[in-house]
N, C-alpha and C positions, 0 to 999 in steps of 0.2 A: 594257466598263465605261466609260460616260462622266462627263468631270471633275465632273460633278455628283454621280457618286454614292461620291466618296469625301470621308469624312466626316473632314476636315480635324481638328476638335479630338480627336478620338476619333484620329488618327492621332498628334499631341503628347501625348496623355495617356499611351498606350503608351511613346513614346518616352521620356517622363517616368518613368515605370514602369520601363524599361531601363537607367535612369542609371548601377546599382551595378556593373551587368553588365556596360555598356560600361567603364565604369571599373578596372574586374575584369580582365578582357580585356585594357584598353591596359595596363594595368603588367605586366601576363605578358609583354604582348610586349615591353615596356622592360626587363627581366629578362635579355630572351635578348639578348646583343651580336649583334651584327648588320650590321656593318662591309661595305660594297661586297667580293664575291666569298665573304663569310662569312655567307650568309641561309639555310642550309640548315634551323640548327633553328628558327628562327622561322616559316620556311615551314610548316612539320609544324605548330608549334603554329597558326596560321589556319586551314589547312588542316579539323583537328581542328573546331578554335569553326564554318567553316562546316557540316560536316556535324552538328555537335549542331545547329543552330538550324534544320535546314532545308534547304540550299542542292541542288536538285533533280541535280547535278553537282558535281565537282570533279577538279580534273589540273592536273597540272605537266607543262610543257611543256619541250623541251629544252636550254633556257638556263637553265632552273629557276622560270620565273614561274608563278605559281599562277593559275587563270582557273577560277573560282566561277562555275556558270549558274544561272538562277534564268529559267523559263518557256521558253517554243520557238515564240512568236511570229514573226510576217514582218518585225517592226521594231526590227533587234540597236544595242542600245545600252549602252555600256559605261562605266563608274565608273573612276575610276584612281588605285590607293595604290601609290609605289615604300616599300619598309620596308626598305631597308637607311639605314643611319645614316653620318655622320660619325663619328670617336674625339672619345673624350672632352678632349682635350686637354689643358690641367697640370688634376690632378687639386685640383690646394691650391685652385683658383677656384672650384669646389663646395663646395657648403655644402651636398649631401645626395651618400648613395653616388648614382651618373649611375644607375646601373641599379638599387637598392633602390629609390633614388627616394623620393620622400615625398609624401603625398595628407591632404590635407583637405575638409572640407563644398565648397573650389569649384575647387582646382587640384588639376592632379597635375605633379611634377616627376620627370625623367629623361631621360634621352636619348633620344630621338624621339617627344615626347611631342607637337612640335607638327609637327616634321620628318621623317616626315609618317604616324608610326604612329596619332595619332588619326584622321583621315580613314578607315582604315582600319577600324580598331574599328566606327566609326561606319557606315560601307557593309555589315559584316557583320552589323549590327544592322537596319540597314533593310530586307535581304533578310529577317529572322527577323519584321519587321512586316508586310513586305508577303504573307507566306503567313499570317500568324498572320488578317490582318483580311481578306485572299482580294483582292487589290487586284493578282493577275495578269492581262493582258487580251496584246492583239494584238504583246508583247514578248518579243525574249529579252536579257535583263540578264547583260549577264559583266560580275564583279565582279574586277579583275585587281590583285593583289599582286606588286607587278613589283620587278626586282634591276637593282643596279649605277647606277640613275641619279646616285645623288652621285659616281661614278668616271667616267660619260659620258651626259650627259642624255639620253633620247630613245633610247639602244641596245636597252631593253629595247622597245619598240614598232620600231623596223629588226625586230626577230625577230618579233614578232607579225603584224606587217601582211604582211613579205616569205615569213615561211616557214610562217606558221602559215594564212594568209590570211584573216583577221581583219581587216574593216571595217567598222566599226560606223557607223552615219549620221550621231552624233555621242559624243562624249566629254566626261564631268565628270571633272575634274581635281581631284582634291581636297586636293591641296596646302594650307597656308594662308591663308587670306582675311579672316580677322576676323568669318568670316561674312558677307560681301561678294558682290558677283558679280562679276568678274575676267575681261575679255575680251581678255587678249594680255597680252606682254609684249617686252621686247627678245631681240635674240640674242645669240650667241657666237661666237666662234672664240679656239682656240689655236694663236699664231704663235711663229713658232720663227724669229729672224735668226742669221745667223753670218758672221765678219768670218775670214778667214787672216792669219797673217804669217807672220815669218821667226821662228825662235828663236835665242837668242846668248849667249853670258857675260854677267849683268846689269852689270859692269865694262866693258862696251864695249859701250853698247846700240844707239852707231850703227851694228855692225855688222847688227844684226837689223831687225825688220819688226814694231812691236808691235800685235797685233789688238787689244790693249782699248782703245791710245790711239783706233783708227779706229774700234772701237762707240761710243767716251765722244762722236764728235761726231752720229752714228746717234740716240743716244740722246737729244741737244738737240735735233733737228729732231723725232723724236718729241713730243717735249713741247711744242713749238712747232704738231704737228698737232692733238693733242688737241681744242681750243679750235677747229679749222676743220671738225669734222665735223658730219655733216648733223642736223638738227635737227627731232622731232616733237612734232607741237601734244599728241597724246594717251598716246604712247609715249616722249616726251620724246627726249633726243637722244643720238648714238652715244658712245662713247669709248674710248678706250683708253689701260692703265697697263703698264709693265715691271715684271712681277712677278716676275722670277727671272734671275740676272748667272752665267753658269759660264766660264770658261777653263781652256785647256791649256798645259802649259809644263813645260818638262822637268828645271826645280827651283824654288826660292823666290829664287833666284840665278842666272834669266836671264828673258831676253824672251819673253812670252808668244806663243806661235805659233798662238790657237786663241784665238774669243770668241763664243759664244754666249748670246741674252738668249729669255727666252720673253716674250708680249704677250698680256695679257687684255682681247680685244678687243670690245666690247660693241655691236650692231649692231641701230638702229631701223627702220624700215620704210622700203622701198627702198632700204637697204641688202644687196649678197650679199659673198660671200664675195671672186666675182672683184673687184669693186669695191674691199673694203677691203684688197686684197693689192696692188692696181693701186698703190695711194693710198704705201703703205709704198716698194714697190720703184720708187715714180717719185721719192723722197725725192734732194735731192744726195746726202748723202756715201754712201746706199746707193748711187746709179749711180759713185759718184766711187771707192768702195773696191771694187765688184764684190762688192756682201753679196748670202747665200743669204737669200729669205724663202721660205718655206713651212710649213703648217700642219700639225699635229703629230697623229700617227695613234693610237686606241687601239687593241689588241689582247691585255687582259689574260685568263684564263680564267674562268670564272661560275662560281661553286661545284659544278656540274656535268662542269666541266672540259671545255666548248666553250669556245673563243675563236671572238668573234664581230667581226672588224674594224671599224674604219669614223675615216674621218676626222674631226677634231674641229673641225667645223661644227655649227652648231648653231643654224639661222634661225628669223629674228624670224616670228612670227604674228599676227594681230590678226581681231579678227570684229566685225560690224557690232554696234550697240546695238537694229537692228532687226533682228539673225536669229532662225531661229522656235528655235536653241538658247538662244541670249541669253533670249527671250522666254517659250521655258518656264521659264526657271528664274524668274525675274523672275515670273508666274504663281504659280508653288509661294510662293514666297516672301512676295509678298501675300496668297494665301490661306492659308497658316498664320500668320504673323506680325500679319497687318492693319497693315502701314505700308510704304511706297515703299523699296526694297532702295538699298544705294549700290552703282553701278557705278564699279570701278575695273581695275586694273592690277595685275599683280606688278614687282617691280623683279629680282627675279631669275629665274632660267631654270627650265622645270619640262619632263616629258614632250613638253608642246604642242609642243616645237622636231620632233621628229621627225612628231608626230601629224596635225598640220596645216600646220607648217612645211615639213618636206620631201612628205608624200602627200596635202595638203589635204582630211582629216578633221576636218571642225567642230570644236574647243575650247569648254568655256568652263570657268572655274576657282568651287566654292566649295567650301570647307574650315573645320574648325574651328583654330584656334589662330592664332597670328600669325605674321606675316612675321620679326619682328625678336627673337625665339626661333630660327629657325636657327642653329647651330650654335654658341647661345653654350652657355656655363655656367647653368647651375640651368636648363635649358632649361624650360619651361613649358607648360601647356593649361590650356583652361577645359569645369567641368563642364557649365556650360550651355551652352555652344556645340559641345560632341559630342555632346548632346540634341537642340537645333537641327539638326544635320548630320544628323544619324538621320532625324528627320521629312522633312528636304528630300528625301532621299536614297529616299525613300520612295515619295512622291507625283510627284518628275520622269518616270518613265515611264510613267507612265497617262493625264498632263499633257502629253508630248509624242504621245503618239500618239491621242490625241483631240482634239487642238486645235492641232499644229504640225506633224504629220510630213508632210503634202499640200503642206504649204507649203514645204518645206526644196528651197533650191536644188541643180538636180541635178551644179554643181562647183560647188567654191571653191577661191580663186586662192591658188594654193602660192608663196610668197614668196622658194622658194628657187631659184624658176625666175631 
């Protein structure tokens, strides 16, 4: 099938036609809580909506993520919705139940409405177009419902790529974008310092060793780095804040023998991980007090009850504006829309950190709903942009394998090298 012979408005019109039903769908799955390590029954209900609409396959894999196929093509390209959520957090700052949720003629509110269970909706609905109008050619589409990414980004793709072996040519990321087209974003790390002392009667504290007084000067040279890290023109620049203070001490009435701080640390392009731990532990009063820096490991169970390890790194990606993924999408998007797409950025972290960051698999990000709906209260979506998403989601794989897959370079540069 070539990009000529798919009939772009007859592909929105459908979409348009699907509205109630995507709509349908994403409040079922806002219904079901769905908390990192608790996606069991959400999985079942996707699961369920792909095999009504179509989807030629479906299986859960042993970390628990769901991977929809759809065709059995030479050219495997895959879509990406992680659907476990955030909590709700104080419940008085909603103004609808998170999970009854509430829906009118353009939004629908609940918890993970834009983070990131519409994307999702929206991919299950495109598979149900793309068999409904016959728009399968030289592809196979895995459509992957992936777990635990809000507890460690990018874990569920370590299990895919490592055990399942699973490499797609390229990945949509369907995260939120505004409906945008989204080619990288910064990274991550979780650091973890710690300072010893002595402990003592707080009535004679010159007898002890106090480890918070030696974090509190750890903690000024920090703040003092911030402001010196490296800086990008399109990823904009690194940073890092002290998001969490613990100590030990063997009453509320003596000197604390134990100080430990975590660091959320944010990392643009040509930043790694040895780089930004180099940067901490060459800090004076860390060489001056002997602090531990090291970054902080995940290991929790998946609703399956694998634990799947992995350090909490989590590297920057970025992709050119001329890649032929970038360019398919940019393609789909002019030819349904008729107007020039905006290319931008995520400012927060998504799958891509493992997909292309660590095994350099093409990225590139577009989704319905917004950025700045993560994790708040009355979280948000827009009807017409999981309409939008539907049709995109639709036409990128007939668009790329007609007119970019020849052109796709055969590596791209892993950033976490």
């Amino acid at each position: 099938m070539a990009e000529a012979a798919i009939d772009f408005e007859k592909v929105l019109k459908l979409a348009t036609q699907y509205r109630d039903d995507i709509s349908r769908f994403l409040r079922d799955m806002i219904a079901i809580p769905s908390e990192s390590t608790g996606e069991a029954q959400v999985i079942a209900r996707i699961k369920q909506e792909m095999e009504t609409v179509g989807f030629d396959e479906t299986r859960i894999d042993g970390m628990g993520n769901l991977i929809g196929r759809i065709g059995q093509g030479k050219h495997p390209i895959a879509m990406d919705a992680h659907i476990d959520t955030v909590g709700v957090g104080d419940p008085d700052l909603w103004d609808y139940d998170p999970f009854q949720g509430f829906e009118d003629d353009q939004i629908i509110i609940g918890r993970g409405a834009s983070d990131q269970e519409g994307g999702l909706a929206a991919m299950v609905y495109a598979g149900k177009i793309i068999k409904e109008l016959g728009l399968e050619d030289d592809y196979t589409l895995l459509i992957t419902a992936t777990v635990q990414e809000e507890d460690c980004d990018g874990l569920c793709w370590q299990y895919l790529i490592q055990e399942e072996q699973i490499r797609p040519e390229f990945v949509v990321i369907t995260e939120p974008t505004s409906c945008n087209i989204y080619r990288g974003h910064r990274g991550r790390m979780e650091i973890k310092v710690t300072t010893q002392g002595l402990s003592a009667h707080g009535s004679a504290p010159e007898r002890g060793d106090n480890a918070i007084y030696k974090m509190a000067e750890i903690i000024k040279d920090l703040e003092q780095l911030h402001p010196m890290l490296t800086h990008h023109d399109f990823l904009g620049k690194g940073s890092l804040t002290v998001s969490e203070i613990f100590f030990s001490s063997p009453s509320r009435c003596a000197v604390a023998d134990g100080c430990s701080i975590s660091i959320d640390r944010r990392l643009t392009f040509g930043e790694t991980a040895d780089s930004a731990l180099s940067e901490i532990r060459s800090l004076p009063s860390v060489q001056k007090f002997g602090a531990k820096v090291e970054l902080y490991h995940y290991a929790r169970p998946s609703y399956t009850g694998l634990t799947y390890p992995s350090e909490s790194y989590f590297p920057t990606w970025l992709i050119e504006e001329s890649h032929p993924a970038t360019q398919t999408l940019v393609t789909a998007y002019e030819k349904l829309f008729r107007r020039k797409p905006l290319i931008d950025k995520w400012t927060f972290s998504t799958n891509g950190v493992s997909i292309m960051g660590r095994y350099g698999i093409p990225c590139i990000g577009f989704g319905p709903g917004h950025e700045d709906q993560a994790h708040a209260p009355n979280e948000m979506t827009w009807k017409d942009e999981l309409v939008q998403a539907a049709a995109m989601y639709a036409v990128i794989p007939g668009i790329y394998v007609n007119g970019y897959a020849g052109k796709m370079p055969s590596t791209t540069a892993n950033l976490a090298d």
